[in-house]
C-alpha positions as CSV (number, residue, x, y, z in Angstrom):
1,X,-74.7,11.7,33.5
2,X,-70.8,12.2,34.9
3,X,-71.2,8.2,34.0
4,X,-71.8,8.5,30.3
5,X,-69.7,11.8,29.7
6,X,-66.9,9.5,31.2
7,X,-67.5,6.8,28.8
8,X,-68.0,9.1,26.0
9,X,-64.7,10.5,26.8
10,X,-62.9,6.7,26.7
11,X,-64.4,6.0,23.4
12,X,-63.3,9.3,21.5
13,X,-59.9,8.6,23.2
14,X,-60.2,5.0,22.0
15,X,-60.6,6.0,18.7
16,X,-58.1,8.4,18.3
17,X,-55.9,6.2,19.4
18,X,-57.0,3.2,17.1
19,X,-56.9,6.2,13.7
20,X,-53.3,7.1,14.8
21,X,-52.5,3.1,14.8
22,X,-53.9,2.8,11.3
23,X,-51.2,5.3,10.3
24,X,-48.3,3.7,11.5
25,X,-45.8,1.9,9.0
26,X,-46.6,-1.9,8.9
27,X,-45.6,-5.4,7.4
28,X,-47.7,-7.3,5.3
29,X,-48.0,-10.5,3.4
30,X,-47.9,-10.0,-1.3
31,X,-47.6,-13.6,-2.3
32,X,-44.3,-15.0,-1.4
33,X,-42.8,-11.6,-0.7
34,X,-43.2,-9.2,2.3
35,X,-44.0,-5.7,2.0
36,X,-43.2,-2.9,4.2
37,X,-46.7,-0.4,4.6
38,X,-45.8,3.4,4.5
39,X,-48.6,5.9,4.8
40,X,-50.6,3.0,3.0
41,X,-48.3,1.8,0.1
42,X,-45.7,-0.3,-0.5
43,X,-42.5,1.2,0.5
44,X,-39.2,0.4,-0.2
45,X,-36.5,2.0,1.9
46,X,-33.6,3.9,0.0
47,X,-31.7,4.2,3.1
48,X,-28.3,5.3,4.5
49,X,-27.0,4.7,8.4
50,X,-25.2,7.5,10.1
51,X,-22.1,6.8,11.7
52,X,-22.2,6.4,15.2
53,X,-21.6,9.8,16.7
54,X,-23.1,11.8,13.5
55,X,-26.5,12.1,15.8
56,X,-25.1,13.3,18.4
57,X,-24.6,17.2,17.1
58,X,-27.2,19.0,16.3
59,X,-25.3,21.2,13.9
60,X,-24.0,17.2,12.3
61,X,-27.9,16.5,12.2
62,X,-29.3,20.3,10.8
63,X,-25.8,19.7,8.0
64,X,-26.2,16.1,7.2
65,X,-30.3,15.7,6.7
66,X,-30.5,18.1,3.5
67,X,-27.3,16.3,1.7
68,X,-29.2,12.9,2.4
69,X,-32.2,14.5,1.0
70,X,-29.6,15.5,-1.9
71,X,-28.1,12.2,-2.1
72,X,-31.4,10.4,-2.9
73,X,-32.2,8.9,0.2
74,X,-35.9,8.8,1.5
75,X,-34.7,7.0,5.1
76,X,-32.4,7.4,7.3
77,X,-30.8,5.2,10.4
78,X,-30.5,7.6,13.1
79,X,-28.8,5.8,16.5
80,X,-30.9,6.7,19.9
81,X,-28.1,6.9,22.4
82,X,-29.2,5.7,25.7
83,X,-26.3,7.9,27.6
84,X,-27.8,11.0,26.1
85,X,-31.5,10.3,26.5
86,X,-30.8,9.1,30.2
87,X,-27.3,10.7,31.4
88,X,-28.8,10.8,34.7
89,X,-31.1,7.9,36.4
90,X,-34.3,9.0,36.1
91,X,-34.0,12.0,33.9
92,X,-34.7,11.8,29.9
93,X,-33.6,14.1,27.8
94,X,-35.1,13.5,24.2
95,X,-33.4,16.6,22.0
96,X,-31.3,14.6,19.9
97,X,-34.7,12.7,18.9
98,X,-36.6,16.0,18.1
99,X,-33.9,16.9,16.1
100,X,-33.4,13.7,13.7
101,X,-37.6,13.9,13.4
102,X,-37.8,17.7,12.9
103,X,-35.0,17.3,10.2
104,X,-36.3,14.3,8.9
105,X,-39.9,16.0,7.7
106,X,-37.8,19.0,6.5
107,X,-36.3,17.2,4.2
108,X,-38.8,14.5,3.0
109,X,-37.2,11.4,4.7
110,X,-38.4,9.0,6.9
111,X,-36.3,7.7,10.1
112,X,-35.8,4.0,11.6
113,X,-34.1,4.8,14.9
114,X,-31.3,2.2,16.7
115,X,-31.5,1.6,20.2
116,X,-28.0,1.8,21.4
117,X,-29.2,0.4,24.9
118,X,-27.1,-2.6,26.8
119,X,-25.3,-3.8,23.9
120,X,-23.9,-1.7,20.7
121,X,-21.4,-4.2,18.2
122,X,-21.4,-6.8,21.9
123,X,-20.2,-4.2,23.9
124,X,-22.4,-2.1,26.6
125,X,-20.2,0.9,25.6
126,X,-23.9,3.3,25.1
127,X,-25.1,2.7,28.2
128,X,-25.0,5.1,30.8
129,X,-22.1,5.6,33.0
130,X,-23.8,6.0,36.4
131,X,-24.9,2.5,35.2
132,X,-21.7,1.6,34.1
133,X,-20.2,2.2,37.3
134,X,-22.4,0.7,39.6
135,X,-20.9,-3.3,38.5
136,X,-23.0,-4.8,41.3
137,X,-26.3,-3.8,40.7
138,X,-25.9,-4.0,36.9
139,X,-23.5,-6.9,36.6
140,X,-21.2,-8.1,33.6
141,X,-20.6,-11.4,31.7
142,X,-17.1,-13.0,32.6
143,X,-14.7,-14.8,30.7
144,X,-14.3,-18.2,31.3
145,X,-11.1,-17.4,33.1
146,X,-13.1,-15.4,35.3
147,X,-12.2,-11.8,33.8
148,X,-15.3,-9.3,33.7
149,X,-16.1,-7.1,30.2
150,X,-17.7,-4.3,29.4
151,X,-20.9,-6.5,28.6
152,X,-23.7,-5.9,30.7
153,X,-25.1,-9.6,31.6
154,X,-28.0,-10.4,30.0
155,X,-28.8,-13.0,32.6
156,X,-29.4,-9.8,35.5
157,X,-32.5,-8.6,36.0
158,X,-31.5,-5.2,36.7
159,X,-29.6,-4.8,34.0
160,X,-32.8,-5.6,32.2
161,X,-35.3,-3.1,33.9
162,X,-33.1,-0.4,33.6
163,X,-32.5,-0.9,29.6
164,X,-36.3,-1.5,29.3
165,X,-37.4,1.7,31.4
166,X,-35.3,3.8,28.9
167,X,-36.4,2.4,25.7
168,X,-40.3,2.5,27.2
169,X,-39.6,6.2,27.7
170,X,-38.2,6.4,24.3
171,X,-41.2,4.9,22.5
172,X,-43.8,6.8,24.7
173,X,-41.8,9.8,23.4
174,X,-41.7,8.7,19.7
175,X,-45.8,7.6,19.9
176,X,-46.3,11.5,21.1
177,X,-44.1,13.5,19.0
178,X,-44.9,11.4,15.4
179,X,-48.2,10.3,16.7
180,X,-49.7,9.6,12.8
181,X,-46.6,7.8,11.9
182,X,-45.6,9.8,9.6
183,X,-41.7,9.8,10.1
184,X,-40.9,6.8,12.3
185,X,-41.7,3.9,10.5
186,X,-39.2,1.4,12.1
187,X,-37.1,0.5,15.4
188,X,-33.9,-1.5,15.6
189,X,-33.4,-2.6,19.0
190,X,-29.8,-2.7,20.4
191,X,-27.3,-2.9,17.5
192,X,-25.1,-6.4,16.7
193,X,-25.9,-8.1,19.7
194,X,-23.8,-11.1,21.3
195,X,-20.9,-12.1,23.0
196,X,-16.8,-11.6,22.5
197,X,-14.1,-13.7,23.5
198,X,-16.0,-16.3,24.5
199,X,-19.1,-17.7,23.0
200,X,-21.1,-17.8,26.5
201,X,-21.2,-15.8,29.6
202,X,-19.3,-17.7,32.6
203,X,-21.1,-15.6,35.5
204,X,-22.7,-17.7,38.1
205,X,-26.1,-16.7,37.2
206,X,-24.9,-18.1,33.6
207,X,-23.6,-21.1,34.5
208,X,-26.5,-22.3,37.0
209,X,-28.7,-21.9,33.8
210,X,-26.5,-23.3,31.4
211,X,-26.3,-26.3,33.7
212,X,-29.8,-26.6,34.1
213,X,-32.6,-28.1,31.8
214,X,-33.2,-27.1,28.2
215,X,-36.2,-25.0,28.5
216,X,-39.4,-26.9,27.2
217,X,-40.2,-23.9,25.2
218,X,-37.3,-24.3,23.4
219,X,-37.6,-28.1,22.5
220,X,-41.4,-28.1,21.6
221,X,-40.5,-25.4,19.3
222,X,-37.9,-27.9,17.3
223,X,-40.3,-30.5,17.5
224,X,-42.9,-28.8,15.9
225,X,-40.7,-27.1,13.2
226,X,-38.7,-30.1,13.1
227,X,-38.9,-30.2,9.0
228,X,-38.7,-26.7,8.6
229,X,-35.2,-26.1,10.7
230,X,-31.9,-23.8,9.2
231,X,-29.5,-27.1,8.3
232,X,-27.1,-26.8,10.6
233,X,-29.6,-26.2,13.7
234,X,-31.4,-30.2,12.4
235,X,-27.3,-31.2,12.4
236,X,-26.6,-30.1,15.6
237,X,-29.8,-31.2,17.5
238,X,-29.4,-34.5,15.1
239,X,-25.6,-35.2,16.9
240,X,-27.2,-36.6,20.1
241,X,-30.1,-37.8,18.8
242,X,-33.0,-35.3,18.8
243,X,-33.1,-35.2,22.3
244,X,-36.2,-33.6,24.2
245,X,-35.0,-33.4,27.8
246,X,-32.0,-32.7,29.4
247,X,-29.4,-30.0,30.0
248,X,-28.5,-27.6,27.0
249,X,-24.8,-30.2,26.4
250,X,-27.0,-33.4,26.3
251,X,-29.3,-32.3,23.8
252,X,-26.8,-30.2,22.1
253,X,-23.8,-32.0,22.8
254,X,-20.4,-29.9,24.3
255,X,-18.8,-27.4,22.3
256,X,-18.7,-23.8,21.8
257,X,-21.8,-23.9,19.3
258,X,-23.8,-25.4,22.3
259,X,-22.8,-22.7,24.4
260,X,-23.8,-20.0,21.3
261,X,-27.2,-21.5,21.2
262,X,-27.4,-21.4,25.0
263,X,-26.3,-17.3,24.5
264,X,-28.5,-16.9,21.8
265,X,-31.9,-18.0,23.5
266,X,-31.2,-15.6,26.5
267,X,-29.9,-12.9,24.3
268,X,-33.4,-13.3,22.5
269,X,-35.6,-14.1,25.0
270,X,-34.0,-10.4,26.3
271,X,-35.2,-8.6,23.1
272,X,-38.6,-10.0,22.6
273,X,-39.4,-8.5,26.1
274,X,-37.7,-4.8,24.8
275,X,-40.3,-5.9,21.4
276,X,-43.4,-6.5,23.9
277,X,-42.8,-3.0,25.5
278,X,-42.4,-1.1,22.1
279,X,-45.7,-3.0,20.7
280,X,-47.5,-1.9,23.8
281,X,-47.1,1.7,23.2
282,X,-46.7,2.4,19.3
283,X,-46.5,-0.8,17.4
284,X,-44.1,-0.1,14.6
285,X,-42.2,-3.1,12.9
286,X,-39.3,-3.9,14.9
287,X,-35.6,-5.8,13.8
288,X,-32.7,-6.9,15.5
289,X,-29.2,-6.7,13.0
290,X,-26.1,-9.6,13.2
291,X,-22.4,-8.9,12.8
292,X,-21.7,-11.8,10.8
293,X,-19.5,-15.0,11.2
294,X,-17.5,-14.5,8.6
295,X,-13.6,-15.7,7.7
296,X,-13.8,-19.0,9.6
297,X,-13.7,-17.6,13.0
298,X,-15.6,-19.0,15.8
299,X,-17.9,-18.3,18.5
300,X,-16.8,-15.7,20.4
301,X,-14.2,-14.6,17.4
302,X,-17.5,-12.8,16.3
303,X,-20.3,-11.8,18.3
304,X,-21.4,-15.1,19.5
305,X,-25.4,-15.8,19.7
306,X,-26.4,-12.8,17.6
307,X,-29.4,-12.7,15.4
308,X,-27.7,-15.0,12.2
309,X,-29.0,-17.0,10.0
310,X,-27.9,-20.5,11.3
311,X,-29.6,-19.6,14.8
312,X,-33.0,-18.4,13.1
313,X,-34.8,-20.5,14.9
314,X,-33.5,-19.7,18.4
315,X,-34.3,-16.5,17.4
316,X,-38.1,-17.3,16.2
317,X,-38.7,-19.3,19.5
318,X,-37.0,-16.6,22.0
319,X,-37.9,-13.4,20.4
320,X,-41.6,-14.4,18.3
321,X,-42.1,-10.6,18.9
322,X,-39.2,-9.5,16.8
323,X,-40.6,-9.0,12.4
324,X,-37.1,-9.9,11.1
325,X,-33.4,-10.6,11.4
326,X,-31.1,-8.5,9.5
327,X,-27.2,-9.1,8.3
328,X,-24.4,-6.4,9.0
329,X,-22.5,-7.1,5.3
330,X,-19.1,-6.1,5.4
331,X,-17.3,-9.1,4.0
332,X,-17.0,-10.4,0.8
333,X,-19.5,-12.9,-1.1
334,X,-22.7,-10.5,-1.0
335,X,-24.6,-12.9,-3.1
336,X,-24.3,-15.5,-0.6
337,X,-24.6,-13.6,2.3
338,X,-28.1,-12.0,1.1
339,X,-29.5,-15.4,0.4
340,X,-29.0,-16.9,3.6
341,X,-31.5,-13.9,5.0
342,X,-34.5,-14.2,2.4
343,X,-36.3,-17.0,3.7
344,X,-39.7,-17.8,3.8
345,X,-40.2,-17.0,7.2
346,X,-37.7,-13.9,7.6
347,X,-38.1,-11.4,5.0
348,X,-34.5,-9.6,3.5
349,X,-33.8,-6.5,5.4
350,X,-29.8,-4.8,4.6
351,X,-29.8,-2.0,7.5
352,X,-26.0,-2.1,7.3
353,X,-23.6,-2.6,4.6
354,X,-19.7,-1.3,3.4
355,X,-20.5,2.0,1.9
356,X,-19.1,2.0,-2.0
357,X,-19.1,2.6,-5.4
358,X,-21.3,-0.6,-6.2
359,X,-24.1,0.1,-3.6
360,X,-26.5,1.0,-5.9
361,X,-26.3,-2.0,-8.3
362,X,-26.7,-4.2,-5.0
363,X,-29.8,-2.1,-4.0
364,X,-31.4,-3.4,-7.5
365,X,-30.2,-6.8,-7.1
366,X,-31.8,-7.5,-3.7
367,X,-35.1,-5.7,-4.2
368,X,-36.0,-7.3,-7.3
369,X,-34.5,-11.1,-6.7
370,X,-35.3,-11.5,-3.0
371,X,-37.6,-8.5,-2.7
372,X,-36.3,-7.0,0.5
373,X,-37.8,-4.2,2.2
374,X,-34.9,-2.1,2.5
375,X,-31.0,-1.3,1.8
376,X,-28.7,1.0,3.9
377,X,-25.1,1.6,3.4
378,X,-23.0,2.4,6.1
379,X,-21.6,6.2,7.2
380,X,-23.7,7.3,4.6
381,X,-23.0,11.2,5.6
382,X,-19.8,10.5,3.9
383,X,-21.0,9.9,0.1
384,X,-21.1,12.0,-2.1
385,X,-24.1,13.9,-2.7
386,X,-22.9,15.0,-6.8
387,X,-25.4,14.1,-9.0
388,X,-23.4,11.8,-10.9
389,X,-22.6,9.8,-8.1
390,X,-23.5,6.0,-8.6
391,X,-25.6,5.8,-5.6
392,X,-27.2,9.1,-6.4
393,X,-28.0,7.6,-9.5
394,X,-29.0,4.2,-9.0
395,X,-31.7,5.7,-6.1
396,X,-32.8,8.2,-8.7
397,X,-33.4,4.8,-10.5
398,X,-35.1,3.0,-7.6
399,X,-37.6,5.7,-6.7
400,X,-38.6,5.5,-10.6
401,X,-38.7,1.9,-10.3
402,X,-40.6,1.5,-7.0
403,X,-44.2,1.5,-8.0
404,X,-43.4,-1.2,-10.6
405,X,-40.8,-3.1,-8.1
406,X,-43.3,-3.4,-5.4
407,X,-47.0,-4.0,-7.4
408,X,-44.3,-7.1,-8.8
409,X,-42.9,-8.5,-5.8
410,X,-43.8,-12.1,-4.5
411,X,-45.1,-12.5,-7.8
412,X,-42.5,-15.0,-9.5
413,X,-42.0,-12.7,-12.6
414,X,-38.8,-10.8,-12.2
415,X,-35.2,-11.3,-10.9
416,X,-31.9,-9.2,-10.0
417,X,-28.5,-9.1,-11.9
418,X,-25.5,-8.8,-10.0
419,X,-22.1,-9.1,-11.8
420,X,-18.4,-8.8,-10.9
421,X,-15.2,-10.0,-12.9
422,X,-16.1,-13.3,-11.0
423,X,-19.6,-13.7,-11.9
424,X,-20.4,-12.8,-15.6
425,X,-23.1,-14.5,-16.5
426,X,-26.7,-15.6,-15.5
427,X,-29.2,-17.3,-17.5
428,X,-33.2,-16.6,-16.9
429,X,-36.1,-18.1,-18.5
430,X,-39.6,-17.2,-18.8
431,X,-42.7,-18.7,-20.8
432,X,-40.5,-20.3,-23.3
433,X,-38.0,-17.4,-23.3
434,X,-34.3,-18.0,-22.6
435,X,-32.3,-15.0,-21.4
436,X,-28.6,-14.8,-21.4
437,X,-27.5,-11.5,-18.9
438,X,-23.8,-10.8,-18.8
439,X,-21.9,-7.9,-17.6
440,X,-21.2,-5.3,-20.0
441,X,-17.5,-6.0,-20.0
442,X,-17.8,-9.1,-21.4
443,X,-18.6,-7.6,-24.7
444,X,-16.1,-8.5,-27.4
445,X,-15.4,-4.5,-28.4
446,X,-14.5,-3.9,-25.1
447,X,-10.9,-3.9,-24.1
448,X,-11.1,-4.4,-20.3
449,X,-13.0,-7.9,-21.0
450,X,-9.2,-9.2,-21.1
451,X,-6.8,-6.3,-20.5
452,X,-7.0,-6.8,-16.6
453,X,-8.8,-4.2,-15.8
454,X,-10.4,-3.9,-12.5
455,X,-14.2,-4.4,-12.7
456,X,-17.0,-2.2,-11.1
457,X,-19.9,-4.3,-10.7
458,X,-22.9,-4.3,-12.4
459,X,-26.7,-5.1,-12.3
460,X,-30.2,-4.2,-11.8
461,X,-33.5,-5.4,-12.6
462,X,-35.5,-7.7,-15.2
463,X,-39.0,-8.2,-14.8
464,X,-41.5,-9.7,-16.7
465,X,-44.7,-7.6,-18.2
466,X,-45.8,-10.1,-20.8
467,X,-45.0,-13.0,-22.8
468,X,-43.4,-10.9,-24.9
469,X,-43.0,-7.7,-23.1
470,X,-39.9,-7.3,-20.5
471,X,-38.6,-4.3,-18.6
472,X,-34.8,-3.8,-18.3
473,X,-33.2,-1.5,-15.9
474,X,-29.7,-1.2,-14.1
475,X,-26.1,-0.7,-15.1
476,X,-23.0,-2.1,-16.6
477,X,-25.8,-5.1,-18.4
478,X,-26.4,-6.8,-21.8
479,X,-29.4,-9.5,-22.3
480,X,-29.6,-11.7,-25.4
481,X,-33.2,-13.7,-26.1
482,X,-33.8,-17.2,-27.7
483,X,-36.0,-19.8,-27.6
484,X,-35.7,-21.5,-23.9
485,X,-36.5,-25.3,-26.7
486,X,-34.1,-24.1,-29.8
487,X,-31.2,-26.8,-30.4
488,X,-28.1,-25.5,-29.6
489,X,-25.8,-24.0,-32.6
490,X,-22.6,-22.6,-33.2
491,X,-22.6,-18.6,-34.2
492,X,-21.9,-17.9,-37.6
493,X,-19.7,-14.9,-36.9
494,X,-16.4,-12.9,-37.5
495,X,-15.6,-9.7,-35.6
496,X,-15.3,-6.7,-37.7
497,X,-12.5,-3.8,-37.8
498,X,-15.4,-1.5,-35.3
499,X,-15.2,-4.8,-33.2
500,X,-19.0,-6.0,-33.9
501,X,-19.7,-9.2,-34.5
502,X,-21.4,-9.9,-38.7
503,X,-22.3,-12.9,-40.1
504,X,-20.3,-14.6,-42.6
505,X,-16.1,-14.9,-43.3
506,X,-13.5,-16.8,-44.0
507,X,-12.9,-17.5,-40.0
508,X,-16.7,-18.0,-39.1
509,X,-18.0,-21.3,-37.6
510,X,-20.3,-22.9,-39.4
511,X,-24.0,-23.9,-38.2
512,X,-24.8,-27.5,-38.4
513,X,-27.2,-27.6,-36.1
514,X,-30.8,-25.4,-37.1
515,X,-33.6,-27.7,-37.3
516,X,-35.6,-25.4,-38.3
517,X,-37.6,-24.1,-35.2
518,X,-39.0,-20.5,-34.5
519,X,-36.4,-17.6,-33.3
520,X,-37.0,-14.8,-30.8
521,X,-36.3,-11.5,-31.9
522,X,-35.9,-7.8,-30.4
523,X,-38.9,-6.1,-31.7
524,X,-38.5,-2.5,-30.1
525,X,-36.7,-1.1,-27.7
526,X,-37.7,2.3,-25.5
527,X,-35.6,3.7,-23.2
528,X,-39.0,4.8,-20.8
529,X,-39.2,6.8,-17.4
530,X,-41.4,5.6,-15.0
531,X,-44.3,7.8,-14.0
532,X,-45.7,7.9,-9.7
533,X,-48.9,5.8,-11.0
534,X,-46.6,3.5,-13.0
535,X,-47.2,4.3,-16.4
536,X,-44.3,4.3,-18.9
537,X,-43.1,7.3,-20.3
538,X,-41.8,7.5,-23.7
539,X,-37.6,8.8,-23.8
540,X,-36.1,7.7,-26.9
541,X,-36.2,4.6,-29.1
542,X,-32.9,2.4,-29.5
543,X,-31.7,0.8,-32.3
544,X,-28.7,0.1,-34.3
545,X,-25.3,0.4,-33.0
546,X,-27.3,1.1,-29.6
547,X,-28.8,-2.9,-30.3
548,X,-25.8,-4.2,-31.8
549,X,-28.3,-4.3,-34.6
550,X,-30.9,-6.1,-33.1
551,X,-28.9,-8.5,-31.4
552,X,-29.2,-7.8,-27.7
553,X,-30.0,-5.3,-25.0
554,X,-27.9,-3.1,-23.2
555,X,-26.9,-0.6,-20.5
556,X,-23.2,0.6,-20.6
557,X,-21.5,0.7,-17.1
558,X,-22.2,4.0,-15.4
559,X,-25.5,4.8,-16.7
560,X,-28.5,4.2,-15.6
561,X,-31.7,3.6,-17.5
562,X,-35.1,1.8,-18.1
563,X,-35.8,0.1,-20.9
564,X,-38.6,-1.5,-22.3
565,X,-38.4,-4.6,-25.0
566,X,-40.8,-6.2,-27.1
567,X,-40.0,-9.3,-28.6
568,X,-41.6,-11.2,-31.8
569,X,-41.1,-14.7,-33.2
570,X,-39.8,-15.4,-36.9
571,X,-39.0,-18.1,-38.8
């Protein structure tokens, strides 16, 4: 009988256990995108990371959390401090977490936590300081001239064990205080790994290893993925001829990019143990974030062996347990930079980015062209929080847009705009449908197009709901339709005294070139709001001046609408 109650016991325990699992935020597979799972629908984070210290006040946390809630945000990055929760060896102290949670539900937002373990931006600056001073039971990587830093060695075991027993306690706390998932829906763990100075550590426990053989788990993974390798990862392994023995400088050859991928298989090997531990307990999706090598510098100029692009497949080998590698974007070339991190096998994830007045048009850009899962500006307590802030705005937008965004994604039928005074112009087509986008300056009434003025960006979303159906939302944006198969032709145009183009004039081109073919035109367009089940809602129709008479579609810079075009054919 005590036999039967007991396994009684162990399957309602079971259960509960599996029910509170089912809750929990998750990844999943939508065609050639990948979706982030909250409380059982596609989520899309409008997110914001706190600066550094902000989560270490209570009075900071119980101030900031309504002004993100204010702001638009429905996530927050909150840093988990590993000197707070642990100040001494052994004891745990999880107020700070408690806080950011209770605050979190208060105000309607969800919460990805950072570990700020071993290594926050290289350094081991988070970590405890009875760990800190006790060198020779947690020791450091050393320069190649022999100096130490303040970077806890991810080659010691002990350094390791005590990182891990921390963040175990902190995920067994998380899995019991937001058991149904209801807040927690993510974990970063440490923050910009890799190493400074130099691209490798020079310790002896380093040096034996890096002298030693290439791990075989390491070259069967490049065998096997041979086809599929980042370019420069193929070039490098290519430079001594696709070795598969030998010690990391005969298969990689002997420079400081050897000695990065050498950093970065430890450095990830590291993590994916940290990953194993959090999936044991509350199996959340889990990222690691880059500090990017940017500006020409080198290995070691910027955190050496971190979690970037061209070392994605180190990554994938040593940490298998990790869901994604995320950029840090502080530099210029964000188109670029966001590309290199929506591949196939890693989907687009921005926990970090230069807070500023073009966040929001970048938001739209990279949800609807490379369907990420997220976007997070930087210090984010420091926006503004006035409703006619551009962020403020443009998430007003997103939230709108996010049942349409994400029953679209990995679907092939809709793309992001992103201009600057450098990139004016992008050309879509669908079924037969050219679209020219440009940035609103560019339109011939407007004096900054050529007076110099310094241009905000612009951008947002254009998706596909028929043949002849197309939604339109963003900022700072005009679209023009043809026929994608219409001969080129001059425009038959003069520029008025209101500065509108008409047909006709002394000083108009003349077109030589119709044959004669079918032409697109704008049938209607409604400015719409989007309703929670997705269903358009009627605001205002547009026409005239607000059309250029029919002759394309536009949203001036600073607002931010939804607009839905029908098209028709004439000849």
């Amino acid at each position: 009988m005590r036999k039967l109650a007991f396994t009684f016991l162990f399957l309602v325990i079971t259960l509960v256990s599996l029910s509170a699992q089912s809750t929990l935020a998750y990844l999943t597979k939508k065609g050639t995108a990948t979706q982030l799972v909250v409380q059982g629908r596609p989520f899309l984070i409008l997110g914001g990371e706190l600066g550094n210290s902000s989560a270490s006040s209570s009075e900071d946390v119980e101030r900031i959390f309504p002004k993100l809630q204010r702001m638009g945000l429905n996530t927050v990055l909150v840093p988990a401090y590993w000197d707070l929760i642990e100040p001494t060896e052994g004891t745990y102290n999880f107020s700070q977490i408690d806080k950011a949670i209770n605050q979190a539900k208060k105000n309607n937002l969800k919460v990805v936590f950072l570990w700020f373990g071993a290594w926050k931006n290289s350094m081991s600056c988070y970590a405890p300081l009875w760990f800190k001073r006790d060198y020779k039971k947690y020791p450091r990587a050393y320069t190649k001239a022999g100096k130490p830093l303040e970077i806890a060695s991810v080659f010691s075991e002990n350094v390791y064990q005590a990182d891990n027993r921390a963040f175990k306690k902190l995920m067994q706390h998380i899995a019991e205080v937001d058991s149904d998932g209801q807040t927690v829906i993510m974990m970063q763990i440490e923050n910009e790994i890799g190493m400074l100075e130099d691209a490798r550590d020079y310790s002896k426990e380093a040096t034996k290893l890096f002298q030693s053989q290439v791990p075989q788990q390491l070259l069967n993974y490049l065998l096997k993925n041979k086809k599929e390798l980042h370019p420069q990862m193929l070039r490098k392994w290519a430079q001594n001829g696709y070795k598969t023995q030998g010690t990391w400088q005969d298969v990689f050859g002997a420079d400081v990019y050897t000695d990065e991928i050498f950093m970065a298989f430890h450095y990830a090997q590291y993590v994916d143990k940290l990953a194993q531990t959090a999936r044991s307990i509350h199996p959340i999706p889990l990222y690691v974030n880059a500090a990017m090598n940017s500006r020409g510098r080198k290995p070691g100029e910027y955190p050496s062996a971190g979690p970037l692009a061209h070392l994605i497949d180190i990554w994938h080998c040593g940490a298998p347990h990790i869901d994604l590698l995320a950029p840090d974007l502080y530099d210029k070339g964000f188109v670029d930079w966001v590309a290199q991190y929506k591949l196939s096998n890693n989907p687009l994830f921005i926990p970090e980015i230069k807070r500023s007045m073009n966040n929001s048009v970048q938001a739209l850009y990279v949800f609807a062209e490379h369907d990420a899962i997220g976007f997070s500006p930087f210090s984010i307590e420091d926006g503004s929080d006035s409703p006619q802030d551009p962020l403020v705005q443009g998430y007003g937008l997103m939230k709108e847009l996010m049942p349409v965004i994400t029953s679209n994604q990995g679907k092939g039928v809709m793309n992001g705009l992103f201009f600057d005074a450098q990139n004016k112009e992008r050309v879509l087509q669908y079924d037969g449908v050219k679209l020219t986008c440009r940035h609103y300056f560019t339109l011939p009434w407007d004096p900054r197009a050529t007076d110099g003025s310094i241009w905000p960006e612009g951008g947002g979303v254009v998706l596909r709901l028929s043949k002849d159906e197309f939604l339109i939302a963003g900022n700072g944006i005009v679209v023009e339709f043809e026929k994608a198969d219409v001969h080129s032709q001059t425009i038959n145009t003069k520029l008025g005294e209101d500065g509108f183009a008409y047909q006709g004039g002394d000083h108009a081109q003349q077109d030589t070139s119709w044959k004669g073919e079918s032409r697109v035109g704008i049938g209607t367009v409604d400015e719409v709001s989007i309703q929670a089940d997705g269903s358009f809602q009627y605001v205002r129709r547009l026409n005239g001046d607000q059309t250029h008479q029919g002759r394309h579609v536009r949203i001036s810079v600073g607002e931010f609408k939804i607009l839905h075009v029908r098209l028709y054919e004439y000849k």
